[in-house]
Phi, psi and omega in degrees: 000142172246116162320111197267178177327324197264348171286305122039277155330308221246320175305319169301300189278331182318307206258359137334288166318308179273350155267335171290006167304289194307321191281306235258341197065013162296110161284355179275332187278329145338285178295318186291327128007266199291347151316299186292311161319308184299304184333306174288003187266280168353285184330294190296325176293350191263333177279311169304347177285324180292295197291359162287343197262328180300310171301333180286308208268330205285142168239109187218147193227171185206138165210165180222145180230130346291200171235009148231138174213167196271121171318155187068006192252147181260151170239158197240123149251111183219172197228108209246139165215140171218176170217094203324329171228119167352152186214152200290339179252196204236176230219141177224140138233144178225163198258154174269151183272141147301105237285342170293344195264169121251138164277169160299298187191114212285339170267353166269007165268021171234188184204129187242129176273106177275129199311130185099346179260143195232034173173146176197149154210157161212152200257138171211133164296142177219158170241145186241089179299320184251131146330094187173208187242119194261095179300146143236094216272330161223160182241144190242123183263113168243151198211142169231150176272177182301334210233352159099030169237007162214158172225154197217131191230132197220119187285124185231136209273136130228200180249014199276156167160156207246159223245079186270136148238148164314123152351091197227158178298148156200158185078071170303139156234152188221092207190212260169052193094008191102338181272118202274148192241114167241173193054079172212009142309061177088011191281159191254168167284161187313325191279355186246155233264177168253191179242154181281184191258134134209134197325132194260335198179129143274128165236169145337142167264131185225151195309137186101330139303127190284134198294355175272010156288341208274123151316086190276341147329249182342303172307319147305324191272309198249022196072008193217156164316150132227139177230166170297130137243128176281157183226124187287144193290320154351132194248013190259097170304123184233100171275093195279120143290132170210131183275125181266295221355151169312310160329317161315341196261033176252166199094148184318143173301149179110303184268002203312192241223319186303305190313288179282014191239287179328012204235348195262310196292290231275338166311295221305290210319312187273000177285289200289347174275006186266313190254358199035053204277096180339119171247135175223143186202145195224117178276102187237153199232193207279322181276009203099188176314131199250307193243113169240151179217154154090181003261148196217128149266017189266138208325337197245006197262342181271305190320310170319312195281323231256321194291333165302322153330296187275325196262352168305119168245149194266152173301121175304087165211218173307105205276122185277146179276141183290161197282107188291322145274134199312084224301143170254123186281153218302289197328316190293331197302302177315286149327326125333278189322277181296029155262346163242028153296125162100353168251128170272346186316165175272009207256317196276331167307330214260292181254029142285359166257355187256010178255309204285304201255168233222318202309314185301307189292324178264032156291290196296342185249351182267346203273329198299176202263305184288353159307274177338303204271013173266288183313299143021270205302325223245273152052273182239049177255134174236004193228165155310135173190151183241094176308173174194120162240130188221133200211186174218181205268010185292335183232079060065287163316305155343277188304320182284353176258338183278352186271348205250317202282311138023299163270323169302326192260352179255170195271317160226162165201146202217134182218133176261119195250130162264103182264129206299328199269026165237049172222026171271161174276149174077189200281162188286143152293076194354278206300325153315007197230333194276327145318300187301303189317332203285317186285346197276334176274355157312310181292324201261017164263340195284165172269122197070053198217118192261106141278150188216156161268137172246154171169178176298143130359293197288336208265324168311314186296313218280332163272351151288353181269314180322304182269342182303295189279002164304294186318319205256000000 
């Protein structure tokens, strides 16, 4: 127990007294002394008597609601306290906030029991800045006696606590027109075989290897663990492309145009350890190839891809607007143009020099990054291999030359599209969204070539409902 200012007092006078008795020889300043003593003697046995009763009868919970929330996102916590019998003084409990947290506001995480009341509760908002699993591991108790001259603070353990996570994409959609698409990770087609192992490197054994890897030849001769690493024999190759570019950082944290078209990488990656497919992956950013790997099948090569992948964030910069016309690849251009041979009108003199010539337009796309590492990639493929690209729809020209050299050099190619107008704040744009579907079914006619859309769940369906009912 802690004595509070007003025992203090009475203590104070209490030892006035006996000493002017003593100086002065009054036995009435004596008695009175040895009054005041006694009271505070009384005092203290009757608070202990309260705060025993209290430690008996008293009941207290603490819950957060919800109990998983998203970082920067608040909860409702809250703290009940009751007591099977009323008690003569008043009762304070509060839960302690964990140093990971913010309150709100430090009196709405207590609840004060007033002598005759056996139940209280209060509620106080927190926000969670960091990431984890957040205890809110004690509620702290203060008791008071009847007459206001001690006080007592007492720790009591609980289990509540929430669940924080990082900003991550969830209701993925993956499809086709608003129509959701499965098995389109990495699966081989029917004909093909599966593929065999052959040893690629013996190394040192290192913590995280499985002993059925360990060379025990090798492992007797050098004295130390070794184990095989294997390769797959397989001629079937899986090349990822995935666009980092600053344009990629658009949409909520957490949730970005990035967010989900990694969440599309990190399928394939685990599509191809399955099958044990070779991989390769080019990381391409505003400035070019940023990150190259592969192609590699070996125990640790996926693991790689995957760790590059979670911790890569694209540069925070100026978000480009999607391209709003459909791109003409030279040949069409070309062709068009010698359809207005022999027409004088003023409409075809106006656009016949921007059809007949083809230099300016392939200017703007081989020079481009996301180009560049496509054509790369397609390149030094010497196997059956399935290219992939996952981009978003901002450069439309760009993408579409990078897709047509693609189907000419790959075996398959496959493009996952983040469409820029369901990653706008408000509702989606019809007629954006009705652009995208034109270019995206542009892509998935050429040959041997899938294209699909990526994005939230919701925001697809609502713009696909958006144009369903435009249509009628």
């Amino acid at each position: 127990m802690v004595p509070t200012r007003r025992w203090a007092l009475l203590a104070g006078t209490a030892c006035f007294f006996a000493v002017f008795a003593v100086v002065l020889g009054e036995p009435v300043s004596l008695f009175a002394a040895g009054g005041l003593t006694a009271w505070l003697l009384v005092a203290q046995l009757d608070a202990l008597r309260t705060m025993t009763t209290a430690s008996e009868t008293l009941s207290t919970t603490v819950s957060v609601d919800p109990s998983a929330v998203s970082v920067g996102d608040r909860a409702a916590v809250t703290v009940r306290a009751s007591l099977s019998s009323p008690l003569d003084a008043p009762l304070d409990v509060a839960f302690v906030a964990p140093p990971s947290v913010d309150v709100s506001s430090d009196e709405h995480r207590r609840v004060t029991l007033e002598p005759g009341e056996t139940a209280g509760s209060a509620t106080c908002s927190v926000s969670f800045p960091i990431a984890g699993r957040i205890a809110f591991e004690s509620i702290r108790v203060t008791l008071h006696d009847r007459m206001g001259y001690f006080t007592e603070t007492v720790t009591i353990e609980t289990d509540a606590a929430c669940l924080v996570e990082s900003p991550a994409p969830n209701g993925i959609h993956v499809g086709q027109g608003g129509e959701r698409s499965g098995a389109i990770f990495g699966e081989h087609s029917s004909d093909q075989t599966g593929p065999g192992l052959v040893t690629r490197d013996t190394r040192q054994y290192l913590p995280g290897d499985t002993l059925s890897q360990i060379d025990w030849k090798t492992t007797a001769r050098m004295n130390h663990p070794h184990i095989r690493e294997f390769e797959s024999e397989s001629d079937y190759l899986l090349s990822l492309v995935v666009d980092v570019g600053s344009h990629m950082n658009r949409g909520p944290d957490g949730r970005t145009m990035f967010a989900y078209g990694r969440e599309v990488a990190l399928g394939l990656v685990q599509a191809a350890e399955a099958y044990n497919d070779p991989l390769s992956t080019r990381l391409v950013a505003d400035e070019g190839t940023v990150w190259e790997f592969g192609p590699s099948s070996s125990s640790n090569a996926y693991q790689t891809v995957r760790r590059k992948l979670l911790a890569y964030t694209p540069a925070t910069g100026t978000a480009r607007m999607a391209e709003s016309s459909t791109p003409i690849a030279p040949t069409d251009a070309l062709a068009r143009g010698a359809a207005l041979e022999g027409d004088d009108s003023a409409f075809a003199r106006t656009l016949r020099p921007y059809l007949t010539e083809s230099t300016s337009y392939v200017s703007r796309v081989v020079d481009k990054p996301l180009f560049d590492a496509v054509k790369t990639a397609c390149s030094r493929v010497d196997r059956d291999d399935h290219l992939v690209l996952v981009t978003d729809d901002s450069s439309k020209a760009e993408t579409y030359e990078a897709v047509v050299v693609a189907a000419q050099r790959s075996s398959r190619t496959t493009v996952f599209l983040t469409p820029n107008v369901l990653f706008d704040e408000g509702p989606a744009d019809r007629n954006g969204f009705i652009e995208f579907e034109e270019f995206r079914k542009r892509l998935d006619r050429l040959p041997t070539v899938t294209a699909y859309e990526v994005g939230p769940k919701t925001a697809v369906e609502s713009a696909t409902a958006s144009v369903a009912t435009s249509a009628e």
